[in-house]
MIBA-318973 format. One line per 10 residues: number of its first residue (from 0); for each residue x, y, z of N, C-alpha, C. Coordinates in pm, whole numbers, plus 32768, in hexadecimal, padded with zeros to 4 digits. Each point is the difference from the previous one (the first is absolute). Example, Ala and Ser with C-alpha at 12.3 -4.5 7.8 and 13.67 -1.06 7.14 Angstrom:
% MIBA-318973
0	8527,7DC7,830C,7FA7,8077,8000,805A,8078,8000 | 7FDD,8069,7FB8,8052,8077,8006,7FB3,806D,8049
//
This chain:
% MIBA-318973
0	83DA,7A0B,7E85,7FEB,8090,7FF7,7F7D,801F,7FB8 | 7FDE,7FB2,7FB2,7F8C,8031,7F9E,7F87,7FB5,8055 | 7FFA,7FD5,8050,7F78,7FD5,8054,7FF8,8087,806A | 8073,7FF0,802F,7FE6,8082,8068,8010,807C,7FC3 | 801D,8017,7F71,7FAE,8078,7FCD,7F84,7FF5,7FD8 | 7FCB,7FAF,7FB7,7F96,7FB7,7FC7,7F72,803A,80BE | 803F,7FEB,805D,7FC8,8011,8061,8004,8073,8027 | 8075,8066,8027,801C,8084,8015,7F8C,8059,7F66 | 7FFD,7FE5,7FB7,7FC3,8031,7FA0,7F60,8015,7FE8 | 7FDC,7F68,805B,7F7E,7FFE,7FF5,7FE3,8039,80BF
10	8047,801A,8033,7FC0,8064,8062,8022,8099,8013 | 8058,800E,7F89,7FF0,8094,7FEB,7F96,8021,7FB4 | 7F9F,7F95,7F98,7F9B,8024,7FBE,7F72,802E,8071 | 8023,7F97,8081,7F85,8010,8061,8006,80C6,8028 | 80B4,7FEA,801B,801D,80A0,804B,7F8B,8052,7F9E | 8028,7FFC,7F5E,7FE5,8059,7FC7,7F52,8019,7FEC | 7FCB,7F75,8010,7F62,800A,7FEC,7FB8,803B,808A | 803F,7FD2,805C,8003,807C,80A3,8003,8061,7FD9 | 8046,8041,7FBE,803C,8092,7FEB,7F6E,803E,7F9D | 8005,7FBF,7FC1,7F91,8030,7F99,7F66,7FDE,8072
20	8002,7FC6,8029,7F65,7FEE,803E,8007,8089,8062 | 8074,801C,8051,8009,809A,8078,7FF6,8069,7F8F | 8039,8007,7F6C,7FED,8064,7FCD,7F67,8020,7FD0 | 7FDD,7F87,7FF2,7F35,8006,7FC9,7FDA,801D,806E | 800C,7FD4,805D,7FB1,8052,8087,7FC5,8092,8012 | 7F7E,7FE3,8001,7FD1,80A9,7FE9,7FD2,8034,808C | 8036,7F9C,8052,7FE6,8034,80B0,807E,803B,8024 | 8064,7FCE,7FD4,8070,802E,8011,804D,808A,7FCF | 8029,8074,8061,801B,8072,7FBD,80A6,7FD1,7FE6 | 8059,809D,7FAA,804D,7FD9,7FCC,8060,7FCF,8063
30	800F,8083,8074,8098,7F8A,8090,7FDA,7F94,801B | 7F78,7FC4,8001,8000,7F5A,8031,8005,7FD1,7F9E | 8002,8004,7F69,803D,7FC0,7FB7,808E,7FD7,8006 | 8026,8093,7FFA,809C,7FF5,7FFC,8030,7FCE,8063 | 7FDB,7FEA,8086,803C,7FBA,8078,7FC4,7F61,7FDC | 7FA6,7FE5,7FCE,7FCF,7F5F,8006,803A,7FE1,7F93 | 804A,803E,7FD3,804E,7FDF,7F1E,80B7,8001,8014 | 801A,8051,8055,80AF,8007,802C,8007,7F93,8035 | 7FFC,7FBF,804C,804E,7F59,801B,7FD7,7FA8,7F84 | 7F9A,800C,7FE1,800F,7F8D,7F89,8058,8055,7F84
40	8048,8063,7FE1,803A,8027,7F93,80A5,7FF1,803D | 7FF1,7FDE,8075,808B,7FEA,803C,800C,7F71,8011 | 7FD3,7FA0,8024,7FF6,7F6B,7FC7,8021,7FE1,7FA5 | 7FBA,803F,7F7F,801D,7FE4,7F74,805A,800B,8002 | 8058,809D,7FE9,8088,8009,8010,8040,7F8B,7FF9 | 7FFD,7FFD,809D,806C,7FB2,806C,8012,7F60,7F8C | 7F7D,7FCA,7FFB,7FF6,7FBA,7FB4,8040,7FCB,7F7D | 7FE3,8097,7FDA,805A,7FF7,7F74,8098,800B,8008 | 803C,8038,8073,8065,801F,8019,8066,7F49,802A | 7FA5,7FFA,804C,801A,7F4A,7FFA,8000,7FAC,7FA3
50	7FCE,803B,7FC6,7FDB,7F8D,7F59,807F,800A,7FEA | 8043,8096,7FB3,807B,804E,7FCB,807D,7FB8,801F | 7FCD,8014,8098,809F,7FE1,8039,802A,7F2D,801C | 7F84,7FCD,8001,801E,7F6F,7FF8,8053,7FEB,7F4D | 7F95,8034,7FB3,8034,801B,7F74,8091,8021,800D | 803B,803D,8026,808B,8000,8029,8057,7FBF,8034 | 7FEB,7FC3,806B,804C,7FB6,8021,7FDF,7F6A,7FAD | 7F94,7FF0,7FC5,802E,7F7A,7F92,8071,8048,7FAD | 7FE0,8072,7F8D,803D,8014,7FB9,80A0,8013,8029 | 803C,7FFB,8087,8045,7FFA,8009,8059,7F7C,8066
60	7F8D,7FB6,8005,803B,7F8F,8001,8000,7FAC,7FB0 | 7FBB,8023,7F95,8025,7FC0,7F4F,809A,8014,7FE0 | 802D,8078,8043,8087,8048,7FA7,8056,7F78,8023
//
């Protein structure tokens, strides 16, 4: 579990340095931001949402 978070973790850091490079963009107005920035804030999510829920089912196959 901790490699494949260890991994899930370090490509939500890529999502997030994406995110920040479309927001420095000074060609870019604000809807093509926000359309080139919504899938990567929904990845993360999803991402994190996966992390959560593996976290769960160890903790409950510890019980």
């Amino acid at each position: 579990m901790e490699k494949f978070e260890l991994c899930v973790n370090e490509y939500i850091k890529r999502l997030e340095e994406e995110f920040m490079r479309i927001l420095e963009d000074p060609k870019m107005d604000k809807r093509a931001k926000n359309l080139a920035t919504k899938p990567l804030v929904t990845k993360k999510r999803i991402l994190l949402n996966t992390i959560e829920a593996l976290k769960m089912v160890d903790r409950e196959r510890e019980k």
